[in-house]
N, C-alpha and C positions, 0 to 999 in steps of 0.2 A: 415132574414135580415142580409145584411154582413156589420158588423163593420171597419170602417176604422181607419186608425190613427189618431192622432191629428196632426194640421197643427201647423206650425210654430210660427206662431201671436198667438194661443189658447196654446201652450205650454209655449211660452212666458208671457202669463197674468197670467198663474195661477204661476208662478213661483213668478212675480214681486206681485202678490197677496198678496203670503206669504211671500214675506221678507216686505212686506208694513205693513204687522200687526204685525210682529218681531220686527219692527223697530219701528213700535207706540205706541207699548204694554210695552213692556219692557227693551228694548236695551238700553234707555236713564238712565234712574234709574240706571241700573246695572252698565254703563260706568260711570259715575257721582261718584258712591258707590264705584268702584275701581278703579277710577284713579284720581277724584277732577278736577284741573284746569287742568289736563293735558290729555285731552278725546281729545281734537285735535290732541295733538303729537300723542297720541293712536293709532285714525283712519287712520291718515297718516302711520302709521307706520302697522298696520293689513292690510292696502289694499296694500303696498309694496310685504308685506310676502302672502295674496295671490292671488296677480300679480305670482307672482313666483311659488307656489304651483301650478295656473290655467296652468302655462309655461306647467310645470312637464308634469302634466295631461295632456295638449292635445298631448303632444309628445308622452305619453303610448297609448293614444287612435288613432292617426295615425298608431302604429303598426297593430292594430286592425282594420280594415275598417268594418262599418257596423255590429260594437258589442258593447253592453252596456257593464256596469260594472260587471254584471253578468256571459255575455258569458268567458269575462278577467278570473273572477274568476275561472269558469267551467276549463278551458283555463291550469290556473296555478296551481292550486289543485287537481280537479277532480270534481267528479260528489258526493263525500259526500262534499268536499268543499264549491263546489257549494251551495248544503242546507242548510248548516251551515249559509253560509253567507246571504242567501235568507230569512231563518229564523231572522239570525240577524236583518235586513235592515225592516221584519215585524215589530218585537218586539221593534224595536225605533222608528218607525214610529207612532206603535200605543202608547207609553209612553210619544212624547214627544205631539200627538195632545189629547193625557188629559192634560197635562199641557197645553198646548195652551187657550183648550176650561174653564179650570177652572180659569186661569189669567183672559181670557177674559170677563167670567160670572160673577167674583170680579168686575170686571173694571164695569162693568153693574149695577151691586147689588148696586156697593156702590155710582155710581155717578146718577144713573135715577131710580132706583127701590129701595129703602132702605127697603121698607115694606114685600117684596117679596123672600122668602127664595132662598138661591145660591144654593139647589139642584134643584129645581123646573125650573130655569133659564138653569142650564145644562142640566136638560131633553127634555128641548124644543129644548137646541139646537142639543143634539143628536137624536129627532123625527126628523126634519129638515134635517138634514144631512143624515138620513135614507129616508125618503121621498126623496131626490134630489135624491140619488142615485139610486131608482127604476127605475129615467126618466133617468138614463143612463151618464156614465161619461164625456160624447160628450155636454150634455146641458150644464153641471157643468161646462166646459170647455167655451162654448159657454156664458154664464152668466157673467165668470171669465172675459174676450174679451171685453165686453159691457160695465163691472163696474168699471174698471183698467184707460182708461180716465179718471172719473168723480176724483174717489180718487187721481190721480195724480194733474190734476186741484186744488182739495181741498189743495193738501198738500202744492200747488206754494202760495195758498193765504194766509191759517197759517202762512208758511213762512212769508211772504212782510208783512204785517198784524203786526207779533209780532217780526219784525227787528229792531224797534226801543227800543226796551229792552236790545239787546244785545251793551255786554260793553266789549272792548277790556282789560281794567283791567284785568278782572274776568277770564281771562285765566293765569294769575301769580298765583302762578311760576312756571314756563314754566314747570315741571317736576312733577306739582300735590302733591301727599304724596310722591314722593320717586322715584328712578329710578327704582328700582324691581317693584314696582307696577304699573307703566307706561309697562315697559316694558316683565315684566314674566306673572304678575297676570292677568294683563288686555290686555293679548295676549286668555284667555280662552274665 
């Protein structure tokens, strides 16, 4: 059977996927924890810087037609470069979805399962993730495509729903704790 690629809309869902559980799991907490009232000035100011970073990037990746970041690599390094960075790109990938999957299995444990130990919760979900991946990363993709409406829908009604909570007060003063911390700390 010859595998093809993923289409456009299915590379697009699993992306907005994952910044949709980034964003609901713990971006808030974290923005809140470093920067207080001033998580607005923040966002506005991280999605400036990158605006400009994504500039960068597409202007390197026009040199390039038809290469990922990789081939770049291969490109500017070599072929030990290459591995290095191949390797790298594994080994974050796989450190940051254990954090992912054990934030998430907290968020579980401690709001719907209290009874239910948070290793037993992460095993299920890495049986799961093993299982999908036997049916091949085209379904995953195809799953991703299907479930990525519903979630956005959910997220428009939370929104409307708990809009009458927010108070324009509660964003003074305009700079949070501090201008460093608006702008250095809560730039990570």
């Amino acid at each position: 059977m010859k595998e093809r690629k993923l289409g456009t809309y299915q590379a697009v869902a699993i992306v907005v996927s994952v910044m949709i559980s980034h964003i609901i799991l713990n971006l808030p907490n974290h923005l809140i924890a470093e920067t207080g009232s001033a998580t607005i000035l923040n966002l506005i100011y991280v999605f400036i810087i990158s605006l400009f970073i994504l500039h960068i990037c597409s202007k390197i990746f026009c040199l390039f037609p038809n290469s990922d970041i990789v081939d770049i690599c291969e490109y500017v390094t070599g072929k030990i470069g290459k591995n290095i960075f191949g390797a790298g790109v594994c080994i974050y990938l796989l450190i940051i979805s254990a954090f992912v999957i054990r934030i998430f299995a907290e968020s579980l444990v401690l709001i719907y399962f209290p009874n239910i130990d948070l290793e037993i919760v992460i095993l299920i979900f890495i049986a799961i993730t093993t299982l999908m991946n036997l049916f091949g990363f085209k379904s995953i993709a195809r799953v991703a495509l299907l479930i990525i409406p519903i979630i956005l829908v959910s997220m428009v009604i939370i929104f409307i729903s708990s809009s009458p909570g927010f108070m324009p007060e509660r964003a003074l003063p305009i700079f949070g704790y501090g201008i460093k911390e608006t702008f250095v700390t809560g730039l990570r």
